[in-house]
C-alpha positions as a Python dict, from the first residue, in 0.01 Angstrom:
ca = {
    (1, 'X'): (0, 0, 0),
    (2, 'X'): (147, -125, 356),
    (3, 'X'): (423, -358, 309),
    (4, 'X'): (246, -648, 486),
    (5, 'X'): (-3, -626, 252),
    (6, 'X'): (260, -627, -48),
    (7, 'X'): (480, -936, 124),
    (8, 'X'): (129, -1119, 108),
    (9, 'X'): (-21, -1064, -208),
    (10, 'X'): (333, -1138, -359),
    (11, 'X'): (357, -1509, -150),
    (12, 'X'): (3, -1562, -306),
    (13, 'X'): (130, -1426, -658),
    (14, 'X'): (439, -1664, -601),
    (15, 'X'): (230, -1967, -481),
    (16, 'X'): (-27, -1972, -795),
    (17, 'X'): (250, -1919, -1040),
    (18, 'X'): (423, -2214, -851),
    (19, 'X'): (97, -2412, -932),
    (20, 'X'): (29, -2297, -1300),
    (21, 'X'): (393, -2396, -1361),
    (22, 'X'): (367, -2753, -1206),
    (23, 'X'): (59, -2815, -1338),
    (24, 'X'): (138, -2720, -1724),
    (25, 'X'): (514, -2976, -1679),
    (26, 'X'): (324, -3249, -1491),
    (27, 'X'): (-57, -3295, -1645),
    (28, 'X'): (-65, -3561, -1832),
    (29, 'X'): (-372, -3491, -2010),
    (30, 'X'): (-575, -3286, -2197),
    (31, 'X'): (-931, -3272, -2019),
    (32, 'X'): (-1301, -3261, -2200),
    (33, 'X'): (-1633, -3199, -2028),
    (34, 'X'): (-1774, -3534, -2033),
    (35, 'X'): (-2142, -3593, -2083),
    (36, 'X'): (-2302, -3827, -1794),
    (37, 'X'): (-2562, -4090, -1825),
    (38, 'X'): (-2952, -4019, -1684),
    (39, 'X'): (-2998, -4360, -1576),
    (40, 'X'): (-2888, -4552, -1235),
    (41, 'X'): (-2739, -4863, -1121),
    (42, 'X'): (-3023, -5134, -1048),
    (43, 'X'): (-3084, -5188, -703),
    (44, 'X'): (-3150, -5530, -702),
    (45, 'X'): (-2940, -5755, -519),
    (46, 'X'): (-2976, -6052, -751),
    (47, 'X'): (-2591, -6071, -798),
    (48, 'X'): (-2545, -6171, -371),
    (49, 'X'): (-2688, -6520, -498),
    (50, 'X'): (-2370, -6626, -634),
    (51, 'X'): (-2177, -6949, -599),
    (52, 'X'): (-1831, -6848, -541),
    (53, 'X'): (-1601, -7062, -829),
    (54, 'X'): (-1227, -7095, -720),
    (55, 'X'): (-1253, -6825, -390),
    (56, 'X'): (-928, -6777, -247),
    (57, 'X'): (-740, -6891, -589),
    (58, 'X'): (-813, -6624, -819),
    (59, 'X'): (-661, -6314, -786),
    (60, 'X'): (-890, -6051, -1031),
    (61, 'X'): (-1008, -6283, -1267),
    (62, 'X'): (-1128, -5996, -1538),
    (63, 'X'): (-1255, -6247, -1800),
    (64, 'X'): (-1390, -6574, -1841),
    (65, 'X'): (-1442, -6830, -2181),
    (66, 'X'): (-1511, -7176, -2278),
    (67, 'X'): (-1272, -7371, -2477),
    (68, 'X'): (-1347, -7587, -2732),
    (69, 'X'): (-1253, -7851, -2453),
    (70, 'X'): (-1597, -7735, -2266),
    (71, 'X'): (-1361, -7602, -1997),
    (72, 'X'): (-1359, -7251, -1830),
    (73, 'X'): (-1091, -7023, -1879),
    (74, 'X'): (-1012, -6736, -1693),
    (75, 'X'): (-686, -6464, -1687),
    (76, 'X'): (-579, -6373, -1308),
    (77, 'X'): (-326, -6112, -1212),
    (78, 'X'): (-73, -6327, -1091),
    (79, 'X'): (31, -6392, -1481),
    (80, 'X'): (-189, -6734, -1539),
    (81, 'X'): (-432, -6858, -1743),
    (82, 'X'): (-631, -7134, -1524),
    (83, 'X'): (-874, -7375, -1612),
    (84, 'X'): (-1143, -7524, -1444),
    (85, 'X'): (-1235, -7920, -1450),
    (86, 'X'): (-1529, -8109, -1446),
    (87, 'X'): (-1438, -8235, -1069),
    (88, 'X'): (-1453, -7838, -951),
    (89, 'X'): (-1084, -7800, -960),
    (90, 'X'): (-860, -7584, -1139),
    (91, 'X'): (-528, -7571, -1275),
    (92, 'X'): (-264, -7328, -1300),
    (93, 'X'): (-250, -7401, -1672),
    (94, 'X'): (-65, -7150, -1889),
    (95, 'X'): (222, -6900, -1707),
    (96, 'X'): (261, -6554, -1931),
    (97, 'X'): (340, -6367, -1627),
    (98, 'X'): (294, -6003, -1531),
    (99, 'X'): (-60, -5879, -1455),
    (100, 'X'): (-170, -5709, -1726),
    (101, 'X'): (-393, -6014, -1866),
    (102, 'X'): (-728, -5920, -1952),
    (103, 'X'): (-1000, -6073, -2207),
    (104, 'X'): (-1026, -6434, -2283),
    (105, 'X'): (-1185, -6630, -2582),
    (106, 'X'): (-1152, -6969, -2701),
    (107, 'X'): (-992, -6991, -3084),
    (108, 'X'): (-1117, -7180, -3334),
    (109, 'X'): (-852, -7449, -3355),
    (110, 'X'): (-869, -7490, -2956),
    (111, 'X'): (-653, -7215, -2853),
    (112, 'X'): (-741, -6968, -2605),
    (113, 'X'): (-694, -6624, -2751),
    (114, 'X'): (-557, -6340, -2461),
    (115, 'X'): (-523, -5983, -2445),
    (116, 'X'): (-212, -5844, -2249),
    (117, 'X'): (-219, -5490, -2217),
    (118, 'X'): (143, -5424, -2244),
    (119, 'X'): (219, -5735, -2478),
    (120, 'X'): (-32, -5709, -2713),
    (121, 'X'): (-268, -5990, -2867),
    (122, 'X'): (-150, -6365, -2812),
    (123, 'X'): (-228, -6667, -2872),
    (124, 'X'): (-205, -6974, -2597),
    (125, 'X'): (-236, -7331, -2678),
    (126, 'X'): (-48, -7686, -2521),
    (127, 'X'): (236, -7543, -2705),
    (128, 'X'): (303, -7253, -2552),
    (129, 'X'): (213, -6872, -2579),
    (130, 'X'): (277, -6738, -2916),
    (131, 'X'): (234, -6336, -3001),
    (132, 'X'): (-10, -6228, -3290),
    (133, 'X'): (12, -5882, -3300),
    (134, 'X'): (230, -5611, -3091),
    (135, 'X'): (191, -5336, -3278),
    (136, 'X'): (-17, -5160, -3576),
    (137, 'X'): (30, -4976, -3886),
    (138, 'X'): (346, -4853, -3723),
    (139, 'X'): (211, -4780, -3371),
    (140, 'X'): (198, -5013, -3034),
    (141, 'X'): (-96, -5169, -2958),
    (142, 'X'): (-94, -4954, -2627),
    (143, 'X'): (-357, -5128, -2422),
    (144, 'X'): (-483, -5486, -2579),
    (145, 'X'): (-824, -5503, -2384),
    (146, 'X'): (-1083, -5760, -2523),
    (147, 'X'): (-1111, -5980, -2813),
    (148, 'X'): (-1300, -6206, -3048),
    (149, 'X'): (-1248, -6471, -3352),
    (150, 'X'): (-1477, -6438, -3658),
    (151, 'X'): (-1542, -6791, -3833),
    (152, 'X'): (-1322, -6669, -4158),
    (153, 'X'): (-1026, -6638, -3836),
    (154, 'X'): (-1033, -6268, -3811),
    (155, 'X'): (-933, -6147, -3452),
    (156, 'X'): (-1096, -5781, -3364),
    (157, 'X'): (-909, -5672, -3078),
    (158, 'X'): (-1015, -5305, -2864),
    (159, 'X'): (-703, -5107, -2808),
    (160, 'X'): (-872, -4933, -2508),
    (161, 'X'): (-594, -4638, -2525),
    (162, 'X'): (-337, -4519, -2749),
    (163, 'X'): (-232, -4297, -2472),
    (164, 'X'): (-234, -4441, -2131),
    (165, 'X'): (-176, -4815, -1999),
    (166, 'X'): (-315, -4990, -1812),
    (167, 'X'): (-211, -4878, -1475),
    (168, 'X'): (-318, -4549, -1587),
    (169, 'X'): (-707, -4617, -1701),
    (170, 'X'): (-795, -4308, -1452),
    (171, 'X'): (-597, -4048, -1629),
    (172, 'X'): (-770, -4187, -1998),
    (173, 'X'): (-1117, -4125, -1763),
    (174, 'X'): (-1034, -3796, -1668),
    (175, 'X'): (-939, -3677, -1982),
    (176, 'X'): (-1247, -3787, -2091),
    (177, 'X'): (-1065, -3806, -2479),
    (178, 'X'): (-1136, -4062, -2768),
    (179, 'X'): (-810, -4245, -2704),
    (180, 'X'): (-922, -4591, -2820),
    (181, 'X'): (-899, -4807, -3119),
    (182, 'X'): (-1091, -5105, -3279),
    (183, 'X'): (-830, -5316, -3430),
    (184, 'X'): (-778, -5623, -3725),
    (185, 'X'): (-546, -5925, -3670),
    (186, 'X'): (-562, -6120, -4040),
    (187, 'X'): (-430, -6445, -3932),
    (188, 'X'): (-333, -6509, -4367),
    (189, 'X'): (-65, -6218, -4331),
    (190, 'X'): (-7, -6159, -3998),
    (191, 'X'): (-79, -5775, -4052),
    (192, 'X'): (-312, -5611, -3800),
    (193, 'X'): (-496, -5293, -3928),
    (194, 'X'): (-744, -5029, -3734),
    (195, 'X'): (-1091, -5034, -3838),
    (196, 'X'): (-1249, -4797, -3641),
    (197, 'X'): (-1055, -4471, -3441),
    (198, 'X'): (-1165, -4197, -3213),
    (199, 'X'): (-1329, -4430, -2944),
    (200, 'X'): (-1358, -4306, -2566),
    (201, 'X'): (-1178, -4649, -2415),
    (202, 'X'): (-1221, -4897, -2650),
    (203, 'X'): (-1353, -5182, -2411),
    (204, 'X'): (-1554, -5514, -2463),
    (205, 'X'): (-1571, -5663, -2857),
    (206, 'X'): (-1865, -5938, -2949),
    (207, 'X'): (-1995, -6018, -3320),
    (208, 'X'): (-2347, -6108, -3379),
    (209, 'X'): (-2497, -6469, -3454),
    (210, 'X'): (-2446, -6409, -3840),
    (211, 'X'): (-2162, -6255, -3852),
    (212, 'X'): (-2362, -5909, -4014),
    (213, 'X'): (-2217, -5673, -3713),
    (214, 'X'): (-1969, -5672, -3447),
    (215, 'X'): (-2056, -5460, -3093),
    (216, 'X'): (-1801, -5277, -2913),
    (217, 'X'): (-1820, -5128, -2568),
    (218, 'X'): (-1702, -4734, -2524),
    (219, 'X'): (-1692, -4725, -2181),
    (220, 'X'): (-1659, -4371, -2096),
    (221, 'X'): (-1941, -4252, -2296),
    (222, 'X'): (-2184, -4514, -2130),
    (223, 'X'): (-2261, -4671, -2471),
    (224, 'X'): (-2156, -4945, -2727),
    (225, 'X'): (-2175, -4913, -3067),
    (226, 'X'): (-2237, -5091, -3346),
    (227, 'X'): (-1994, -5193, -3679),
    (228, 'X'): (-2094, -5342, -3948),
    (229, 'X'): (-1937, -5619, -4132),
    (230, 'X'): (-2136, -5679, -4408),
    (231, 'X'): (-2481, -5550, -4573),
    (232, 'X'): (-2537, -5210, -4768),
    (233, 'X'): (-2411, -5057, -4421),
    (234, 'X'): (-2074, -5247, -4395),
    (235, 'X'): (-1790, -5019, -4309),
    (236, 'X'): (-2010, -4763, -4082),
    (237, 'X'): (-2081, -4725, -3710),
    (238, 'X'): (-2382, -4658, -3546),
    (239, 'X'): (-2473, -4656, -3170),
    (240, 'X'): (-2621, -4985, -3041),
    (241, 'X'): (-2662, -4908, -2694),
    (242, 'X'): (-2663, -4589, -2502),
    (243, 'X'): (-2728, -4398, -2162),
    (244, 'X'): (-2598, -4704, -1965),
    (245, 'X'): (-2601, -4719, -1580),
    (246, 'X'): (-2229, -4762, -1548),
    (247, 'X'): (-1944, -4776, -1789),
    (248, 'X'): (-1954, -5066, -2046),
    (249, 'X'): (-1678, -5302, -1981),
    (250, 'X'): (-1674, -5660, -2130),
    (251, 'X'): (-1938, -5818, -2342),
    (252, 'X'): (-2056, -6147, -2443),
    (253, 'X'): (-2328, -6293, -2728),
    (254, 'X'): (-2582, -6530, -2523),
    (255, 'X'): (-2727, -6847, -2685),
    (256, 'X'): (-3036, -6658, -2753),
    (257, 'X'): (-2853, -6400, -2968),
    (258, 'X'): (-2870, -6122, -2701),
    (259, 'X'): (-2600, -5977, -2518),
    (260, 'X'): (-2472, -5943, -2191),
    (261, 'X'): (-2235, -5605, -2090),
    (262, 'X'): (-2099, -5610, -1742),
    (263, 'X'): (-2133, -5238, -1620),
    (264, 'X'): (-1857, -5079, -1399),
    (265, 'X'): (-1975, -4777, -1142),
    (266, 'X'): (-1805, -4492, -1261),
    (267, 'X'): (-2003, -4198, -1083),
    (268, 'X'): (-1940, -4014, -747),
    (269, 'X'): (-2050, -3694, -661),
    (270, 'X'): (-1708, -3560, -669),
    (271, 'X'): (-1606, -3709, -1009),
    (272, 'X'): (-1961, -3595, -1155),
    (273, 'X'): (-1832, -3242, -1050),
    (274, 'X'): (-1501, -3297, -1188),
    (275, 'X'): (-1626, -3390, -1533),
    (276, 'X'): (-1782, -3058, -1559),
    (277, 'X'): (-1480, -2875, -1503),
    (278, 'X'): (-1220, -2953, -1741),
    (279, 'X'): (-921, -2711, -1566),
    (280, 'X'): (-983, -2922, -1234),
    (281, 'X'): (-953, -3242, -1420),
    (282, 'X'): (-604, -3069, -1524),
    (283, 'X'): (-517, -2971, -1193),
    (284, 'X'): (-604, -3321, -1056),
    (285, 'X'): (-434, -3518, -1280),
    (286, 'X'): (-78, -3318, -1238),
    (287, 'X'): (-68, -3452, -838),
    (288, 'X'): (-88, -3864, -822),
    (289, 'X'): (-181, -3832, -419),
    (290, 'X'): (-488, -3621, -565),
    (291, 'X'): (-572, -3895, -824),
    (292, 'X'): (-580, -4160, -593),
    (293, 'X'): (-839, -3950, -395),
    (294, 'X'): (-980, -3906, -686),
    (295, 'X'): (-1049, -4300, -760),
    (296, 'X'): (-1298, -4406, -524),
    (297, 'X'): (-1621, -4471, -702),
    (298, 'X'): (-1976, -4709, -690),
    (299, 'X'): (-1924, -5042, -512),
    (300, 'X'): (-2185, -5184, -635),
    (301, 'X'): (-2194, -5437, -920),
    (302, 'X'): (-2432, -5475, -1207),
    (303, 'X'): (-2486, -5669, -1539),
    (304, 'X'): (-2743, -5587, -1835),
    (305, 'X'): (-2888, -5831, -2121),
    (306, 'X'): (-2995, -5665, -2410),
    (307, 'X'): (-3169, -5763, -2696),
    (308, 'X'): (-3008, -5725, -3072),
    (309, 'X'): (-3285, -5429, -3061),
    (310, 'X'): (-3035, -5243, -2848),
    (311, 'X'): (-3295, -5271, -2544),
    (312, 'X'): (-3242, -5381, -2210),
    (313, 'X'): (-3415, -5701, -2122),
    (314, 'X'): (-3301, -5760, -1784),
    (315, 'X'): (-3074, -5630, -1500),
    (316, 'X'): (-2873, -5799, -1235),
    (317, 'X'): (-2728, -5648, -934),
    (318, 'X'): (-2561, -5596, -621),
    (319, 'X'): (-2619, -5283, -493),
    (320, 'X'): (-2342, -5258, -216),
    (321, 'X'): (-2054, -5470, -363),
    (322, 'X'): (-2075, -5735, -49),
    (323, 'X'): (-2082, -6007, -261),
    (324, 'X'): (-1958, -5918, -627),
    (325, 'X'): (-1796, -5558, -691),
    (326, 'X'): (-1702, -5405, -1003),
    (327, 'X'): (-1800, -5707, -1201),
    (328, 'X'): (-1604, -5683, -1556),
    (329, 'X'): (-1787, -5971, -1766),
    (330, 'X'): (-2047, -6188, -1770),
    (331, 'X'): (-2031, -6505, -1981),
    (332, 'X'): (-2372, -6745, -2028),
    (333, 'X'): (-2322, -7085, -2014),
    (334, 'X'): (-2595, -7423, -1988),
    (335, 'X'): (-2823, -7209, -1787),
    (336, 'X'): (-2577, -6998, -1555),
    (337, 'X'): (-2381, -6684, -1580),
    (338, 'X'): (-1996, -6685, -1523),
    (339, 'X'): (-1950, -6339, -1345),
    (340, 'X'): (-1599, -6226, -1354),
    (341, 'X'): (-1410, -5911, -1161),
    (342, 'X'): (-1074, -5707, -1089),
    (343, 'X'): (-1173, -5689, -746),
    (344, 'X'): (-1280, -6035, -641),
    (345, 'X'): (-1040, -6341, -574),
    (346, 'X'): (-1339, -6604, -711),
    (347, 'X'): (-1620, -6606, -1054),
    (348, 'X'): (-1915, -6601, -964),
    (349, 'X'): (-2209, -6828, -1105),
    (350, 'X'): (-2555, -6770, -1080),
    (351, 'X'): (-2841, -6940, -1236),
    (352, 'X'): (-3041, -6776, -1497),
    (353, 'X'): (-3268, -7034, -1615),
    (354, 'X'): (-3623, -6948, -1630),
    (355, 'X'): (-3838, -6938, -1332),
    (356, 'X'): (-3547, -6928, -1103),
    (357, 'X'): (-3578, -6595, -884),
    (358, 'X'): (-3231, -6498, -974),
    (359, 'X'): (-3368, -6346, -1289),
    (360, 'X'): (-3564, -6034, -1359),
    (361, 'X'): (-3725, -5939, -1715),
    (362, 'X'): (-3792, -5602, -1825),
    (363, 'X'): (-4022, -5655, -2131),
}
């Protein structure tokens, strides 16, 4: 063989043992096909109809509640918990800090119950910020995401990830794994126990009117399932919800006993090729400059109500992102929904009352 030939083939030999080597020290995860939804993001643009709550003065305001006060509550990324007031304004009420505050929901003795991602589940009131639950059966609670207060005072809390934090949500998505936990806080011994493992980013958390059945959101399978609490079927999971448009994020029980699940665009041509190939996914996630190319998804926003059947009863949506972009929750409230999102610096509200055009119905 001619030595040019030989000094080539060994730089190529060289160069692809180079890469095997710095991929198998520096990928962080362990990659899965994962299986992608049929359906599409609405193309409505029912969501551009907004009223823009707070613009300017709300940097990524992921969640929304209302107190027992009949105030709305919201988490920003500057570290505060803000309120807003009857006159339209709002006030820098609570200081945690960091930006790592997600879901809101109002306590039963007139607290406001928060999830930090790194912190873990706390509770704020007048007095101050107090911290329920940090860890669990011996583990960190790696990535507090959303929670809720049964009338007994049980918190369930999603641990979206045991794995990755919050500032690395896109490696969880490329692995594609079953990371998350649904979690316990008993507020009579302070102990928090998991109740459900094995869940692919444990998201969104909402209980029924009665109490029967909690929902949770698993965002990377395009689904949210269904626990039971009580009944011959108490203890077991089923799925509630599936084939989704986008990813699942937060979700909320409406007065009517349906629910609304804020969906976050999680296809792109690229990453619906990636997801097939599990040794790319590998190779991707050992390089940060090629997971940051990686990111770039839908723009678009879009929010779903669905019956307790488990079918969609109407769809909301902005098909570019202009207005409202990867919306993260949507909260009904006298008549209007309280929109909120990572990537806007306002909530939106938009009417939903009947005969209003910002509503569709798919019955």
């Amino acid at each position: 063989m001619p030595r040019p030939i030989i000094l080539i083939a060994s730089s190529v030999l060289a160069t692809v043992l180079s890469l095997a080597l710095h991929v198998f020290l520096h990928s962080p995860i362990s990659p899965r096909p994962l299986s992608l939804p049929s359906s599409r993001f609405s193309v409505n643009n029912l969501l551009k109809q907004v009223e823009k709550l707070g613009e300017g003065n709300l940097l990524g305001p992921e969640d929304t509640c209302v107190g027992k006060d009949g105030k709305l509550y919201t988490a920003t990324r500057d570290g505060w918990i803000k309120r807003l007031h009857s006159n339209g304004s709002w006030e820098n009420w609570k200081m945690i800090g960091g930006s790592s505050l997600l879901g809101v929901t109002p306590s039963l003795n007139g607290d406001i119950i928060v999830c930090d991602a790194d912190k873990g589940l706390l509770k704020v009131g007048d007095g101050g910020v107090t911290i329920l639950a940090s860890e669990v059966e011996g583990t960190k609670i790696f990535f507090a995401d959303d929670a809720i207060e049964a009338s007994d005072g049980i918190i369930y809390l999603s641990d979206a990830s045991s794995k990755f934090g919050l500032d690395e949500w896109f490696l969880d998505f490329l692995e594609a794994g079953s990371n998350g936990r649904l979690l316990k806080y008993d507020p009579s011994n302070g102990k928090t126990s998991i109740v459900v493992t094995n869940i692919s980013f444990a998201n969104g958390v909402a209980l029924s009117p009665d109490e029967d059945y909690l929902i949770f959101c698993e965002t990377f399978r395009f689904r949210c399932m269904k626990y039971w609490l009580q009944g011959e079927k108490k203890g077991t999971t089923e799925v509630f919800i599936d084939n989704l448009a986008g990813g699942p994020d937060n979700i909320n029980l409406a007065p009517d006993g349906s629910f609304w699940i804020a969906l976050i665009g999680l296809r792109s041509w690229w990453l619906d090729l990636l997801h097939q190939l599990p040794m790319a996914k590998l190779v991707v996630a050992a390089f940060p400059t090629a997971v940051d190319l990686s990111k770039p998804m839908r723009k678009g926003a879009m929010v779903v109500n669905v019956g307790a059947d488990g079918k969609v009863r109407r769809e909301l949506g902005d098909s570019d992102g202009r207005v409202m972009a990867f919306v993260t929750s949507a909260l009904e409230h006298e008549g209007h929904l309280y929109l909120g999102s990572l990537q806007t610096d306002f909530i939106g509200k938009l009417s939903i009352k009947e005969g209003k055009s910002s509503i569709t119905y798919n019955d």
